[in-house]
C-alpha positions as CSV (number, residue, x, y, z in Angstrom):
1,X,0.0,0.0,0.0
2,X,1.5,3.3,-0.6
3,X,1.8,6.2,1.1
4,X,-1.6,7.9,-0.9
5,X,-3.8,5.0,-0.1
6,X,-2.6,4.9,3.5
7,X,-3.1,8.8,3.7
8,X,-6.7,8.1,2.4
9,X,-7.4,5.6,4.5
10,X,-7.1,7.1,7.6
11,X,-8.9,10.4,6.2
12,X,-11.6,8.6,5.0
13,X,-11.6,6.6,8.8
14,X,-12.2,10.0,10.6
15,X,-14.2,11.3,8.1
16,X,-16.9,8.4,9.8
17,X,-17.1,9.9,12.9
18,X,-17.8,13.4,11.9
19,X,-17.0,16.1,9.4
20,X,-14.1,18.1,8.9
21,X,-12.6,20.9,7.4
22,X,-10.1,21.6,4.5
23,X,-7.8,22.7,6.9
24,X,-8.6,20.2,10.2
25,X,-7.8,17.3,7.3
26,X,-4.8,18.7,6.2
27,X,-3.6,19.5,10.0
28,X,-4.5,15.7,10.9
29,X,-2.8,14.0,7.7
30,X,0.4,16.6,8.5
31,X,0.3,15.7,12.2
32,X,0.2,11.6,11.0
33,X,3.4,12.5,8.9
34,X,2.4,11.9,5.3
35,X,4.4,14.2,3.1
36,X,3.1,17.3,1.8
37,X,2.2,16.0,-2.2
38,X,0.4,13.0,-0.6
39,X,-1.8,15.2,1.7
40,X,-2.2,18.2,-1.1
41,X,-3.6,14.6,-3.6
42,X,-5.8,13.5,-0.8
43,X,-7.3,16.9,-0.1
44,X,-7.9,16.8,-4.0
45,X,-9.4,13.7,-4.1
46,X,-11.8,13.9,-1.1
47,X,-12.9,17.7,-2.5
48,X,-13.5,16.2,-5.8
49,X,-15.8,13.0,-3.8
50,X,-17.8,16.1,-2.2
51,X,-16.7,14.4,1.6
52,X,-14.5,17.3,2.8
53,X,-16.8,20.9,1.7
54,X,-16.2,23.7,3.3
55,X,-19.3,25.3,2.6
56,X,-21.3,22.2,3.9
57,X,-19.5,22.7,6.9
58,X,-20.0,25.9,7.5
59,X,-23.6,25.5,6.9
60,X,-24.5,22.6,9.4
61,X,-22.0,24.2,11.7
62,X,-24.3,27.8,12.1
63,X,-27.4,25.9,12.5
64,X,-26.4,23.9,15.0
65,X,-24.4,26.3,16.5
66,X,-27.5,28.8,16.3
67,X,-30.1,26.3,17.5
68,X,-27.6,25.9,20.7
69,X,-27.9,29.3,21.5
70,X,-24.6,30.9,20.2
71,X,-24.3,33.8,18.8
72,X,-23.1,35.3,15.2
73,X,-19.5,36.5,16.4
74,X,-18.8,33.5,18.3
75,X,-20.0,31.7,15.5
76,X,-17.6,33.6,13.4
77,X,-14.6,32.5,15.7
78,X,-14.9,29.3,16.0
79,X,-15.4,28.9,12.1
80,X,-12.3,31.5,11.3
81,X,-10.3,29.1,13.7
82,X,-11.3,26.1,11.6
83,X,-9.9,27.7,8.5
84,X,-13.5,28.6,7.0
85,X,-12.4,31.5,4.5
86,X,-14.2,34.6,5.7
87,X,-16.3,35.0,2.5
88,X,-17.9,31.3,3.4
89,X,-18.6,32.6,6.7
90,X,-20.5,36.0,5.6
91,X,-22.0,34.4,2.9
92,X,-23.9,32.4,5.3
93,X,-24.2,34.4,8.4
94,X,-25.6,37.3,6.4
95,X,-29.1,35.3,5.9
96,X,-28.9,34.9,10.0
97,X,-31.4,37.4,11.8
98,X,-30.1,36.6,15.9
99,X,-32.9,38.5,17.2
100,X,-35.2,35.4,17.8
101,X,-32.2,33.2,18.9
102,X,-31.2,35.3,22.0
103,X,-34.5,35.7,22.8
104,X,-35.0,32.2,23.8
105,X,-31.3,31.9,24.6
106,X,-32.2,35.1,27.6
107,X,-35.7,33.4,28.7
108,X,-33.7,30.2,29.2
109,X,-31.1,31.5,31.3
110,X,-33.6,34.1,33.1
111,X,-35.3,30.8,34.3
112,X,-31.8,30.1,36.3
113,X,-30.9,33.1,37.9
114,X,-34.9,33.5,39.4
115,X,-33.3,34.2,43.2
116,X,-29.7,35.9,42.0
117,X,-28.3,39.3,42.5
118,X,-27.1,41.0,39.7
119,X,-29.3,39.0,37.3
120,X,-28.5,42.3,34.6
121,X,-25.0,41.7,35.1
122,X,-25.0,38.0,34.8
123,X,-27.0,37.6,31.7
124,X,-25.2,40.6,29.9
125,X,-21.9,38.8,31.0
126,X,-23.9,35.2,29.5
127,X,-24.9,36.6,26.2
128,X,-21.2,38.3,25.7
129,X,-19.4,35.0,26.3
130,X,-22.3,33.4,23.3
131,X,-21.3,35.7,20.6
132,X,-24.3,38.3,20.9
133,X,-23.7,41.9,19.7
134,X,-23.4,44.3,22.3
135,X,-26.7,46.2,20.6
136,X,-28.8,43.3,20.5
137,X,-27.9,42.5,24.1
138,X,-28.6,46.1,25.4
139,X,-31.9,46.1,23.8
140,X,-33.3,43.1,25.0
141,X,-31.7,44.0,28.9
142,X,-33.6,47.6,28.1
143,X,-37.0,45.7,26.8
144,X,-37.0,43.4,30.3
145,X,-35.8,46.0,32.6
146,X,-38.6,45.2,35.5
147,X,-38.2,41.3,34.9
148,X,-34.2,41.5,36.2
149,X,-35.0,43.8,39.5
């Protein structure tokens, strides 16, 4: 067996457990020490089979991130540190309106500080740490002002 086949043998191996990325691939076939033409032929081969896709990726990877109560910039990081190019990622976080995710995202978390001090503080800290925009944060602490008293 040489050194392609092996290469695509273990990509193909991980690529059963989950999906990755163009660059997560060619980080794991570098790390496994298959030489550079081997991994650049492999990345070929797998982009041309449609089983490593970028855009695919990116894709799943907002909606589940979105339905999991993260927000856009957050979102944006993890993808960016992924090696998604940015023009994948604002393609498809353009067509994202985050308004009704952090709204449940808030209630849920509202539910959990019920006896806590600073509740305005917490959740503002909360919705920072998921990737909300300052704005949208500050509108929706301004719109439940008597519920966090």
């Amino acid at each position: 067996m040489d050194s392609f086949d092996r290469a695509l043998r273990y990509a193909l191996n991980i690529l059963n457990r989950r999906d990755y990325t163009e660059f997560e691939m060619l980080s794991k076939l570098n790390n496994r020490g298959f030489e550079k033409d081997v991994i650049d032929n492999t990345i070929k081969y797998l982009k041309e089979k449609k089983l490593i896709d970028d855009e695919r990726y990116a894709d799943n990877f907002i909606y589940f991130k979105l339905k999991n109560g993260y927000g856009k910039k957050r979102i944006e990081y993890e993808l960016k540190k992924k090696g998604i190019d940015g023009n994948i990622i604002n393609k498809y976080l353009q067509e994202v309106d985050e308004g009704s995710f952090i709204k449940e995202v808030f209630e849920k978390k509202l539910t959990t500080l019920k006896n806590s001090r600073n509740k305005k503080s917490k959740l503002y800290s909360f919705l920072v740490r998921r990737g909300y925009g300052y704005d949208l944060i500050n509108e929706i602490l301004n719109n439940s002002k008597e519920r966090l008293i």
